[in-house]
Backbone bond lengths (Angstrom), bond angles and torsions (degrees), N, CA, C in turn:
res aa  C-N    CA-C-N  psi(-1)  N-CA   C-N-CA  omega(-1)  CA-C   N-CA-C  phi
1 X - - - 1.450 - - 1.530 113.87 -
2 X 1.183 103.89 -14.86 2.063 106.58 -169.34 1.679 95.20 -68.72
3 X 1.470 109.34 -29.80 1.844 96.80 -159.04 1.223 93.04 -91.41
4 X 1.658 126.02 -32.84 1.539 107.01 165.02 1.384 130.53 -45.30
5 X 1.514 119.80 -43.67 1.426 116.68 -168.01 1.307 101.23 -76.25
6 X 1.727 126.19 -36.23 1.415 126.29 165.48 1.504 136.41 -53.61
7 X 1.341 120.31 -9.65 1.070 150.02 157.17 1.835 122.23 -85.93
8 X 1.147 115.64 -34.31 1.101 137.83 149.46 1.677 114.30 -29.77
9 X 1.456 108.92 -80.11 1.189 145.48 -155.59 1.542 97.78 -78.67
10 X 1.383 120.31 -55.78 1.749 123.21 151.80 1.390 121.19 -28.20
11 X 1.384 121.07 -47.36 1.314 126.96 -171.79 1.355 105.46 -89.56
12 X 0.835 123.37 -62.21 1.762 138.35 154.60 1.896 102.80 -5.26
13 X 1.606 101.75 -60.09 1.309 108.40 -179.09 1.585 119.80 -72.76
14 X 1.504 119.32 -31.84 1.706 129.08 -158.77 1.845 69.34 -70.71
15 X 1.403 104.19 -78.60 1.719 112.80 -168.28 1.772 122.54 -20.53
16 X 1.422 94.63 -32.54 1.457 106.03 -158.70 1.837 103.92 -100.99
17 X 1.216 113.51 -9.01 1.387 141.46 177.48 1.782 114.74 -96.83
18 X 1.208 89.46 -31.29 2.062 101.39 -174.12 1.765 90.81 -79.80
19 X 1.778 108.36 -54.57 1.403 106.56 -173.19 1.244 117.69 -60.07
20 X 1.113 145.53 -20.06 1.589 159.72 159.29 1.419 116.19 -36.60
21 X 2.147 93.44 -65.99 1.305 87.75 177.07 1.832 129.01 -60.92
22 X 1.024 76.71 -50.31 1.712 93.03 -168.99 1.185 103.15 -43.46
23 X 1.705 132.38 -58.68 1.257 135.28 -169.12 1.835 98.94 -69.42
24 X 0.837 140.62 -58.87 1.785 145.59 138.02 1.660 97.69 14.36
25 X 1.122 105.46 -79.08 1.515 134.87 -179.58 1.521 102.50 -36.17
26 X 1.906 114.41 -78.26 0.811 145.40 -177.42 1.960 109.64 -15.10
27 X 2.035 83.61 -79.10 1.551 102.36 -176.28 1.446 107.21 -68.58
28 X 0.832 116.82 -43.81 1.596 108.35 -176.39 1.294 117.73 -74.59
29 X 1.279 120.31 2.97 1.751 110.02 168.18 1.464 99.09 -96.58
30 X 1.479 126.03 -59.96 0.993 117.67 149.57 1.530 145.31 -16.31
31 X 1.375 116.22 -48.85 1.392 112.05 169.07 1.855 123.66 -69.03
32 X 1.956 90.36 -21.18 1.506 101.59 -177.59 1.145 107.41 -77.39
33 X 1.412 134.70 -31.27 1.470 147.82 -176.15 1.594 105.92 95.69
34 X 1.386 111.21 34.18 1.464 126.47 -178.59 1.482 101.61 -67.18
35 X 1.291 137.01 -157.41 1.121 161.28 111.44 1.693 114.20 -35.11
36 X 0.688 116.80 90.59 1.640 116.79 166.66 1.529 126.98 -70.51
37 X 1.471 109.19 -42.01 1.363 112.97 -160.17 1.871 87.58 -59.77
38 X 1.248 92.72 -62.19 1.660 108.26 -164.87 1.132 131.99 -82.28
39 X 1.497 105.68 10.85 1.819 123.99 143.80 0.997 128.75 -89.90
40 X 1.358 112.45 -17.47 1.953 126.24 172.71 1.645 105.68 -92.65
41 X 1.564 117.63 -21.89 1.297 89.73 175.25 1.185 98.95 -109.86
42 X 1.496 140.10 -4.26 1.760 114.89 155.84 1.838 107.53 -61.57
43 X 1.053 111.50 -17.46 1.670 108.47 -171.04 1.511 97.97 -80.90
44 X 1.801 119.50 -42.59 1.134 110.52 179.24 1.917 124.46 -70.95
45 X 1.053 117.54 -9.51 1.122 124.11 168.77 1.322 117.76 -92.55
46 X 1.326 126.17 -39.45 1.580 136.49 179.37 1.188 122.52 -100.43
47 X 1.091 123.71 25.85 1.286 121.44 -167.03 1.623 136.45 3.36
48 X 1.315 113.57 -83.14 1.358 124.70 163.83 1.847 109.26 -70.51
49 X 0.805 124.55 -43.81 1.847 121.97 175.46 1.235 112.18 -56.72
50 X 1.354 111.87 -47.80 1.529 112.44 168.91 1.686 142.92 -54.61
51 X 1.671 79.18 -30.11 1.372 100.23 178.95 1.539 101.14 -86.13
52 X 1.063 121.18 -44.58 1.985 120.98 -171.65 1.782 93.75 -60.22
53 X 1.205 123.19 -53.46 1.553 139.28 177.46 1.494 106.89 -29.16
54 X 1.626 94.57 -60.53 1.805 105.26 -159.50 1.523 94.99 -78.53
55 X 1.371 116.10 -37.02 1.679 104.68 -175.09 1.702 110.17 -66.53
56 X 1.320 102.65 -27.07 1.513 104.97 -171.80 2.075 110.22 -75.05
57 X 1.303 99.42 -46.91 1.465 111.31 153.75 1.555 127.27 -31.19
58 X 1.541 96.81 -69.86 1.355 87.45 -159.80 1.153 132.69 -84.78
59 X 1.717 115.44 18.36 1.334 134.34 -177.50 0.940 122.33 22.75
60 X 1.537 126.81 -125.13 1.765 130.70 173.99 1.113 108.21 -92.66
61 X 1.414 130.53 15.19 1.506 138.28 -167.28 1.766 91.87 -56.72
62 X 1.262 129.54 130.04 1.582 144.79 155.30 1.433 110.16 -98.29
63 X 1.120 96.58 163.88 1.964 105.63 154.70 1.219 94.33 -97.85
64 X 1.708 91.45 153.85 1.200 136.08 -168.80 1.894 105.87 -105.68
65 X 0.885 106.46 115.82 2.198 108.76 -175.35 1.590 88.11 -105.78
């Protein structure tokens, strides 16, 4: 039972690490006035690529008021 609950707790973490990014992703394209739809779903498919991508992307990009 120890490697079950340790396995558990692994998955627990990938899951809890994927939701980070994406929502990460999410607000911050959004707050930049990026594209959102289509930075959350390269983030939701790529997880980590998406995220190195979008950070590399979105440079000093701000919103604009």
């Amino acid at each position: 039972m120890p490697g079950a609950l340790a396995r558990l707790i692994f998955v627990a973490i990938v899951v809890t690490i994927y939701f980070k990014i994406v929502s990460f992703v999410y607000r911050d394209s959004k707050w930049r006035g990026m594209n959102t739809t289509l930075w959350t779903l390269f983030a939701v498919l790529a997880p980590v690529l998406g995220l190195i991508v979008y950070m590399y992307m979105r440079g000093d990009r701000m919103r604009r008021y």
